[in-house]
N, CA, C and O of each residue as an XYZ file, in Angstrom:
584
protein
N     -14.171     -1.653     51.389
C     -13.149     -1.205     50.480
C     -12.776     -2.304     49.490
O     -12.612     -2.066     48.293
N     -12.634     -3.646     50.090
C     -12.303     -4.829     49.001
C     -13.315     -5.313     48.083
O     -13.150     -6.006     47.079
N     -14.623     -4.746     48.682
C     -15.369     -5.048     48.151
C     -16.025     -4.000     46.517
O     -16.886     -4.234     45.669
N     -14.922     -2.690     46.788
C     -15.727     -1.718     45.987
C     -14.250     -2.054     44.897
O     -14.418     -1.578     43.774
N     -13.481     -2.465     45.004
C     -12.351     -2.626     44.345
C     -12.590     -3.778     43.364
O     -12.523     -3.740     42.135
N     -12.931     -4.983     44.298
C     -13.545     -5.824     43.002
C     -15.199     -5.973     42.280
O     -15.623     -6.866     41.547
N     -15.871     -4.799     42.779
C     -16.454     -4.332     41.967
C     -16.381     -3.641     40.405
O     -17.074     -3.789     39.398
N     -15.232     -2.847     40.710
C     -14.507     -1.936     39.798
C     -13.841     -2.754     38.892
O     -13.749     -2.452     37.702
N     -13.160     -4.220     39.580
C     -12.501     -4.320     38.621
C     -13.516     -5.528     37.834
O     -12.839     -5.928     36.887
N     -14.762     -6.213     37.842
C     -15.306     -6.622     37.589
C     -15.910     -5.667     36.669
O     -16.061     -6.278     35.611
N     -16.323     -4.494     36.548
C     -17.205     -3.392     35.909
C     -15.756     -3.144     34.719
O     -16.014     -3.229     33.518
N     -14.288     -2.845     35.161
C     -13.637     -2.985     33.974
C     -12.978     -4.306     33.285
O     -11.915     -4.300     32.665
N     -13.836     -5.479     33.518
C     -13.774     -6.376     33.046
C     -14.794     -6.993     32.265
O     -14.517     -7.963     31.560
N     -16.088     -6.469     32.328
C     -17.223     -6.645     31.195
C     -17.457     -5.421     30.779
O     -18.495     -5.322     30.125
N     -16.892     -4.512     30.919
C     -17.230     -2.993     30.046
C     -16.971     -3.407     28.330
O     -16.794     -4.546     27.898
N     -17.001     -2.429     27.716
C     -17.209     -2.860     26.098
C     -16.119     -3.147     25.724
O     -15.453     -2.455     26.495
N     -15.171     -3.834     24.896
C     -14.340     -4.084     24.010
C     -13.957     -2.886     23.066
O     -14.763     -2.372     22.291
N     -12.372     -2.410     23.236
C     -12.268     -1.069     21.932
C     -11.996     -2.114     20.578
O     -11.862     -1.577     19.479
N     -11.937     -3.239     20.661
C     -11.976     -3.646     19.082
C     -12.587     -4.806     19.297
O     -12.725     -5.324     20.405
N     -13.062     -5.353     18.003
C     -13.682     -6.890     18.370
C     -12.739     -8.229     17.722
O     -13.179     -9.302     17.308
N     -11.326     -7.778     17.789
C     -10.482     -8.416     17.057
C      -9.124     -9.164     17.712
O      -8.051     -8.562     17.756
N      -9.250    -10.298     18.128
C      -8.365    -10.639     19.202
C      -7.036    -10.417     18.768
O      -6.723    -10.310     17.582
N      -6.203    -10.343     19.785
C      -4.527     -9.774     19.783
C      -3.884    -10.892     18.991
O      -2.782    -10.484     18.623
N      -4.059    -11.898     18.649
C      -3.830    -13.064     17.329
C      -4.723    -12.366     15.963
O      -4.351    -12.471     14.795
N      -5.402    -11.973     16.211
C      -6.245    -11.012     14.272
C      -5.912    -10.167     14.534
O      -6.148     -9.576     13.481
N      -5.107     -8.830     15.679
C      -4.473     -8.118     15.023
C      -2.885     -8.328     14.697
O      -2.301     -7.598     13.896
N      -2.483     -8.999     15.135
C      -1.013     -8.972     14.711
C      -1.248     -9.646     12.921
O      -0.516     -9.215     12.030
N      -2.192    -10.568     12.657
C      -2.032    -10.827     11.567
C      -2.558     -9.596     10.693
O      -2.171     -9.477      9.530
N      -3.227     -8.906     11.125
C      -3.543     -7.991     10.293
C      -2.156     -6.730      9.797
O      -1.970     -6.173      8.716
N      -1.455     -6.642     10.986
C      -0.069     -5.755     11.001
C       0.610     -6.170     10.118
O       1.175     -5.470      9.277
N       0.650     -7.697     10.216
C       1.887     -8.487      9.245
C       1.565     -8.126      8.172
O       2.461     -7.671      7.461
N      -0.170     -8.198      7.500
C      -0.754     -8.520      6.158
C       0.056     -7.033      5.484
O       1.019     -6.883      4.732
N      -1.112     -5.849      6.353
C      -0.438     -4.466      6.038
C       0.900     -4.445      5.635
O       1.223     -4.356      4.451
N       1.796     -4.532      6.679
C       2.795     -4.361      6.799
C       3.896     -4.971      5.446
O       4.859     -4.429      4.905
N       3.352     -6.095      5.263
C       3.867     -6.814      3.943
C       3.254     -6.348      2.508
O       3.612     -6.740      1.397
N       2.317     -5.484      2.802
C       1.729     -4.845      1.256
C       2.364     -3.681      1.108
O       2.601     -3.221     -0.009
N       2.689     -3.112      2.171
C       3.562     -1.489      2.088
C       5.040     -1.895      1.733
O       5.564     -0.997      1.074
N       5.731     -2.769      1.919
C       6.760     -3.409      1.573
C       6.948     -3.349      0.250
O       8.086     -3.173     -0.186
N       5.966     -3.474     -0.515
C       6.058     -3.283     -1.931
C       6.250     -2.244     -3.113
O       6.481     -2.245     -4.322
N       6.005     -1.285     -1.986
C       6.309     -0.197     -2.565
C       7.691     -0.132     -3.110
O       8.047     -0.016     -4.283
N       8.299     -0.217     -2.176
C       9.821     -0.378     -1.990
C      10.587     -1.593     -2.975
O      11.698     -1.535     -3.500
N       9.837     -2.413     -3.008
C      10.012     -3.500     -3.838
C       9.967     -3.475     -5.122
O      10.752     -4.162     -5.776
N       9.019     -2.661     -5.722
C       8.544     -2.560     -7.042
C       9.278     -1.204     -7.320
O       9.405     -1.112     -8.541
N       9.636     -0.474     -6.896
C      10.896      0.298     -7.334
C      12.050     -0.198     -7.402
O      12.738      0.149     -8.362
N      12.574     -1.086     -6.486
C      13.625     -1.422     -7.187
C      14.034     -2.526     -7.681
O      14.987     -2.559     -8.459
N      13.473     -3.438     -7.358
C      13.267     -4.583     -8.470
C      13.060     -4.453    -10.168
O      12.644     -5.273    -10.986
N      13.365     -3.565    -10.262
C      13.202     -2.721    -11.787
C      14.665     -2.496    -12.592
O      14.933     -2.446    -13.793
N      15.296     -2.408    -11.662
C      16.466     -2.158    -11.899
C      17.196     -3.412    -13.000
O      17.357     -3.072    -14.172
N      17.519     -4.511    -12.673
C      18.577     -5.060    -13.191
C      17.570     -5.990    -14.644
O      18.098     -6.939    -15.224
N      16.395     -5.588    -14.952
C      16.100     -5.890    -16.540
C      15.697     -4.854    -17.285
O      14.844     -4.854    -18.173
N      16.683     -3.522    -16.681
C      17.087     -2.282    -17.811
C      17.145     -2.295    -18.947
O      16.547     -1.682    -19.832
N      18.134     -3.258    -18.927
C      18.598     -3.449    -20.695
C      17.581     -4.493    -21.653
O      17.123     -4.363    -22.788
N      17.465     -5.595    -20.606
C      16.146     -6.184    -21.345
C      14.860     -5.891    -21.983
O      14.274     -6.357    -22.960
N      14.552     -4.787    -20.954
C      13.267     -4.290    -21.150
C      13.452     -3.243    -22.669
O      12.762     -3.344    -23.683
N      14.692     -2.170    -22.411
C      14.929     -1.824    -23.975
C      15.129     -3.346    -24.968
O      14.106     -3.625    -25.593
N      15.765     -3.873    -25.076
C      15.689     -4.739    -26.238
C      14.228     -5.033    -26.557
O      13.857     -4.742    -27.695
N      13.369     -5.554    -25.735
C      12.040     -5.799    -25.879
C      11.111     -4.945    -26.243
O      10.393     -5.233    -27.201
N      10.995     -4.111    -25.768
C      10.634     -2.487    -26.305
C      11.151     -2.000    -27.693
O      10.434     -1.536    -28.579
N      12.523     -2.176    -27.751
C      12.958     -1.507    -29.106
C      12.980      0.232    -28.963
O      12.730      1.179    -29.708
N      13.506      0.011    -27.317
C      14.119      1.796    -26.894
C      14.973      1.580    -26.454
O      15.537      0.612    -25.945
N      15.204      3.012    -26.732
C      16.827      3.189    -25.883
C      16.554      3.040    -24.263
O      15.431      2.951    -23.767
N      17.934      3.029    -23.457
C      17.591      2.888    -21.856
C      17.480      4.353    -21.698
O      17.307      4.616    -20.508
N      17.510      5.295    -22.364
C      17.050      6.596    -21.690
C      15.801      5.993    -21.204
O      15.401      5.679    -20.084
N      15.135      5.906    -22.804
C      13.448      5.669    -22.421
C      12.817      4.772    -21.080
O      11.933      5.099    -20.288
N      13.600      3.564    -21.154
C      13.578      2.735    -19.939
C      13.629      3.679    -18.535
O      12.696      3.593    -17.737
N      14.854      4.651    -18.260
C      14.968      5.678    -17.503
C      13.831      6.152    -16.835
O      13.418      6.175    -15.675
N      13.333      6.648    -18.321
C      11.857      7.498    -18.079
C      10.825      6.791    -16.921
O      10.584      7.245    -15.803
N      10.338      5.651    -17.476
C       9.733      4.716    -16.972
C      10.008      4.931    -15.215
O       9.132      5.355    -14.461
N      11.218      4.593    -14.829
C      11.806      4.676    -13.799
C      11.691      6.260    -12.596
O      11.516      6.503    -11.402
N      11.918      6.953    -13.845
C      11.510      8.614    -13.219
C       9.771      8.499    -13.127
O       9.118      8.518    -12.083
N       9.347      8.402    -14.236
C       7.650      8.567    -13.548
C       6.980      7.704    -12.597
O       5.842      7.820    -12.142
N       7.894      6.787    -12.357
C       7.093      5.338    -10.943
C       7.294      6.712    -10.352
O       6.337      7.486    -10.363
N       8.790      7.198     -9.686
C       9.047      7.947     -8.359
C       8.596      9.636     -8.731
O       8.427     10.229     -7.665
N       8.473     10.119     -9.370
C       7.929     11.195     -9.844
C       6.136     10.746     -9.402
O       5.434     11.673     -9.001
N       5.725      9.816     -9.472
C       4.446      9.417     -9.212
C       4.575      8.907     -7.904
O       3.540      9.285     -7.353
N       5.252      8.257     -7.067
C       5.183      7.977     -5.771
C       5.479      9.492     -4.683
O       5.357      9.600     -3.463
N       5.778     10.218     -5.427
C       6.368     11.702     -4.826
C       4.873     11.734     -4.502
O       4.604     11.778     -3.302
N       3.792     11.720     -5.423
C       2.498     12.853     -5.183
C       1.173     11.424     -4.493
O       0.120     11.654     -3.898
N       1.625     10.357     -4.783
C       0.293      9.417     -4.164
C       0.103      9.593     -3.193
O      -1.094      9.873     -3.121
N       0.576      9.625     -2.180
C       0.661      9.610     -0.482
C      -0.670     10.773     -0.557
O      -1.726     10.505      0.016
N      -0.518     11.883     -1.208
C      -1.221     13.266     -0.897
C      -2.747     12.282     -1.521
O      -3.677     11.974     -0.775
N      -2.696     12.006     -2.693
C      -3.733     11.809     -3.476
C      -4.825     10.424     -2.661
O      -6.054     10.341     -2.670
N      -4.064      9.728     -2.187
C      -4.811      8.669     -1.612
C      -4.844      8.957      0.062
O      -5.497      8.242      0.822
N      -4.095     10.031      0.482
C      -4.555      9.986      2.105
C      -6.119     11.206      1.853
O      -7.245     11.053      2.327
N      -5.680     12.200      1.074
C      -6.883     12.641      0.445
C      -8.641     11.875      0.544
O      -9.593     12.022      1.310
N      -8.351     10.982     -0.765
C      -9.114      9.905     -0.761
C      -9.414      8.906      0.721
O     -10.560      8.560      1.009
N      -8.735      8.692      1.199
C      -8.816      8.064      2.289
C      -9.155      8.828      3.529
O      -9.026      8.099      4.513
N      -9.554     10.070      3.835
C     -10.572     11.118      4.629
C     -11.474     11.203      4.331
O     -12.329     11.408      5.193
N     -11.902     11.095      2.829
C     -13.404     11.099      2.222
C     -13.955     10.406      2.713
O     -14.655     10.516      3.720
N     -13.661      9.280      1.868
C     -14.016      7.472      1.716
C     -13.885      6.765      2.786
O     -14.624      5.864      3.183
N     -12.725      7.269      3.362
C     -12.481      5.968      4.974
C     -11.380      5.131      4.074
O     -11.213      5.080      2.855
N     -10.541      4.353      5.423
C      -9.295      3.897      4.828
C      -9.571      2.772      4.224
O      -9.185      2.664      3.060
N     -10.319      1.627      4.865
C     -10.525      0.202      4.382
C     -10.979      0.636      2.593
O     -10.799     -0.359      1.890
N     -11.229      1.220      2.203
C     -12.345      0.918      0.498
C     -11.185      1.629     -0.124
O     -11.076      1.389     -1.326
N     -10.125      2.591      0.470
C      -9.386      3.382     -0.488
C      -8.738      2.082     -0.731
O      -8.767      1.458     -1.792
N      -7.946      1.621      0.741
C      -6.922      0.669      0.447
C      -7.374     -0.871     -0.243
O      -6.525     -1.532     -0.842
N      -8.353     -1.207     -0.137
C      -8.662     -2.098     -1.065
C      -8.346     -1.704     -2.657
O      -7.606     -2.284     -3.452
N      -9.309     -0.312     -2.871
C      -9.272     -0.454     -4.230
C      -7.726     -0.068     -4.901
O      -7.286     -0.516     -5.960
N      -7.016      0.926     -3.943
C      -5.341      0.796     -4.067
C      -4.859     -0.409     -4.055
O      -3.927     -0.444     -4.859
N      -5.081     -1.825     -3.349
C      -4.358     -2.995     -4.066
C      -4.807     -3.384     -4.954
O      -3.924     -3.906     -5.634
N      -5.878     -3.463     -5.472
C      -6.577     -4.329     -6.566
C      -5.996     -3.382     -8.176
O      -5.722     -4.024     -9.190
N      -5.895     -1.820     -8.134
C      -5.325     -1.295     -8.904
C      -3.871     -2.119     -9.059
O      -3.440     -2.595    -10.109
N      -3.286     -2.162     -7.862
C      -1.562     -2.281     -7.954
C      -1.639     -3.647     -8.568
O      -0.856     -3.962     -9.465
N      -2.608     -4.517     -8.092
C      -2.496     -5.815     -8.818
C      -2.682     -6.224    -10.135
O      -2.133     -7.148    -10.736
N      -4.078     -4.900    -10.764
C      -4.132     -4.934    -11.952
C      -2.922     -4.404    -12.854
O      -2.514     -4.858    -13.923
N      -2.407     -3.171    -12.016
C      -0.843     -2.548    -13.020
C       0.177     -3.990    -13.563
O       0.801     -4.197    -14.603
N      -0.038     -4.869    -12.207
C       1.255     -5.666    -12.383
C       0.484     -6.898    -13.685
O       1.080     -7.683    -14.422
N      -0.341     -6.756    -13.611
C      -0.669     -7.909    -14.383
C      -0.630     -7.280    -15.958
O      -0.069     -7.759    -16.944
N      -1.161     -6.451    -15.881
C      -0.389     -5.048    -17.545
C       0.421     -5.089    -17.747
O       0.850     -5.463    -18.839
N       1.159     -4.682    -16.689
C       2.830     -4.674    -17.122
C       3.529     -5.936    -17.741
O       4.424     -5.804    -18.575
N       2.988     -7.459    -17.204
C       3.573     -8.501    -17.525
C       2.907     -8.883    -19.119
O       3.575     -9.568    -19.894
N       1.812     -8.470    -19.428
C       1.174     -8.393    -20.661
C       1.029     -7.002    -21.688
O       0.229     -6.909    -22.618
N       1.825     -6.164    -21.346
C       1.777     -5.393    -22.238
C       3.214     -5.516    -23.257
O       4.319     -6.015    -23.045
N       2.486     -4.649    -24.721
C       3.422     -5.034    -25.982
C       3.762     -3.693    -26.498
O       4.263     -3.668    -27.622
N       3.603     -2.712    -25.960
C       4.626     -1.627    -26.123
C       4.955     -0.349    -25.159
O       4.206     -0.120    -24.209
N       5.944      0.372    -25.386
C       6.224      1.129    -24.702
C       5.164      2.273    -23.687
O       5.065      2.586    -22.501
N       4.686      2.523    -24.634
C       3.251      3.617    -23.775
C       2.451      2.984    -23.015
O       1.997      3.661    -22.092
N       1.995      1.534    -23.098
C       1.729      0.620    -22.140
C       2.196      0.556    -20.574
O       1.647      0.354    -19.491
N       3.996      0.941    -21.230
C       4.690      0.336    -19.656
C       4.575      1.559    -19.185
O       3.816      1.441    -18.224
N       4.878      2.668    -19.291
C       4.904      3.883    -18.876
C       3.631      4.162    -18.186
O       3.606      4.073    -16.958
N       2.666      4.459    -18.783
C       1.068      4.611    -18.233
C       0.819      3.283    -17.073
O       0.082      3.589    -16.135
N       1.229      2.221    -17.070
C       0.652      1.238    -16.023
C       2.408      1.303    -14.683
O       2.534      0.942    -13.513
N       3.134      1.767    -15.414
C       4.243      1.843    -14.038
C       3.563      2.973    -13.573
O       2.962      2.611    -12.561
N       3.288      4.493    -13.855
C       2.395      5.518    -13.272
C       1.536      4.891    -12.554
O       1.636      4.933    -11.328
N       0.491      4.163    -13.191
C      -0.586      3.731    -12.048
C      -0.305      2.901    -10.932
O      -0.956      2.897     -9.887
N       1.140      1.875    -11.301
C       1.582      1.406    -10.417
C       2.045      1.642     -8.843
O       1.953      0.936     -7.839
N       2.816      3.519     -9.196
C       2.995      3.641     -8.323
C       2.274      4.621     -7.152
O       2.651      4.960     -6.030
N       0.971      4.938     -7.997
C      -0.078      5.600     -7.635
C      -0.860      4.710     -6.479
O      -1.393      5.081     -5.433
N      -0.748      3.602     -6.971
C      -1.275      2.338     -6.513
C      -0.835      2.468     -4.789
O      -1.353      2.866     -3.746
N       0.460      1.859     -5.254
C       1.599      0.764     -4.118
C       2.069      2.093     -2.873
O       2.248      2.010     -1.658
N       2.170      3.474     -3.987
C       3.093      4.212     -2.857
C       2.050      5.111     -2.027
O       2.322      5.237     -0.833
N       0.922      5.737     -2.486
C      -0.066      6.019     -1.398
C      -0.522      5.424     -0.454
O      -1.196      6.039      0.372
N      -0.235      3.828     -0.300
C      -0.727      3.166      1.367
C       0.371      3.484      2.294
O      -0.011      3.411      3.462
N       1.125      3.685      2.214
C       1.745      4.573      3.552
C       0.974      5.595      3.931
O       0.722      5.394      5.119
N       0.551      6.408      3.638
C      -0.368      7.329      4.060
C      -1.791      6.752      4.631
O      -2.323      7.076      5.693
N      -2.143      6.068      3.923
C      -3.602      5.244      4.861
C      -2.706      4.540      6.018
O      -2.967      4.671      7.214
N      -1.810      3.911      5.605
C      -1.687      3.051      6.913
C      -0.895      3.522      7.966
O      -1.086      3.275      9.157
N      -0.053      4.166      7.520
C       0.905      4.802      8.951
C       0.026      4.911     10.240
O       0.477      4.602     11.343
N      -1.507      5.454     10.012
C      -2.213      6.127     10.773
C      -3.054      5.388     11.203
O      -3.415      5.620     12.357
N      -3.736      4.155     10.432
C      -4.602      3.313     10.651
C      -3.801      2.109     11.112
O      -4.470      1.304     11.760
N      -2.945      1.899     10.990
C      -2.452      0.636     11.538
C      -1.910      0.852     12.934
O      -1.866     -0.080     13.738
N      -1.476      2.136     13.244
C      -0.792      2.530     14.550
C      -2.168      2.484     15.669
O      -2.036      2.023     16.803
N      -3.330      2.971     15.211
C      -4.201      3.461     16.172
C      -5.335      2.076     16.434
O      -6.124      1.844     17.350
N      -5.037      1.427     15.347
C      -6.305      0.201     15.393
C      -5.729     -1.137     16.121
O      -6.363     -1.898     16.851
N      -4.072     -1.245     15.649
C      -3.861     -2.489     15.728
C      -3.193     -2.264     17.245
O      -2.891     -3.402     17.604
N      -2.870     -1.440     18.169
C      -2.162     -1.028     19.748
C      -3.332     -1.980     20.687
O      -3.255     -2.015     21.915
């Protein structure tokens, strides 16, 4: 009997590995995730208090600024669908890559762009970007990183 016990537990001790990623690479991987979805949240509202700046610079009114503001979340309403979509096709790792590298390119537009239709069209992509990885990751980070 002691003998079939540490058999067993020898047989579930070289059986296969469910990940090849030690419990130190996944927690860093949780953090990494975890700190890119953060941004979502971030880049909405960090928007807020250079309202008025951004009209002076623009040369619009803060309705228009407004606008800007309605189409990030008017656009974060529908990403989740559009990139978990994408991310059943494709698989999550290539959506969510090319979803940060977009979000990184929006932000780097946004800091270089010189007029209004600029900011509007790259805050859209922005939040096309930033707010669809909740949807890849809710699901992929719960089941990979346990």
């Amino acid at each position: 009997m002691a003998d079939e016990k540490a058999s067993n537990r020898q047989e579930a001790e070289t059986s296969e590995k469910y990940s090849v990623f030690s419990a130190a690479s996944k927690w860093c991987i949780v953090a990494m995730v975890s700190y890119a979805a953060w941004f979502s949240t971030l880049t909405s509202f960090i928007y807020y208090p250079a309202i008025h700046e951004l009209a002076q610079t623009f040369a619009v009114s803060i309705d228009k600024i407004n606008l800007t503001i309605t189409s990030y979340m008017a656009m974060a309403t529908v990403a989740p669908t559009l990139l978990g979509d994408a991310a059943d096709v494709l698989g999550r790792r290539p959506v969510y890559v090319l979803a940060l590298s977009l979000y990184i390119g929006a932000n780097i537009g946004i800091v270089l762009s010189n007029s209004y239709a600029a900011l509007v069209g790259l805050r859209v992509l922005q939040a096309l970007a930033i707010s669809g990885k909740l949807s890849i990751l809710s699901w992929g980070s719960s089941t990979h990183c346990s």
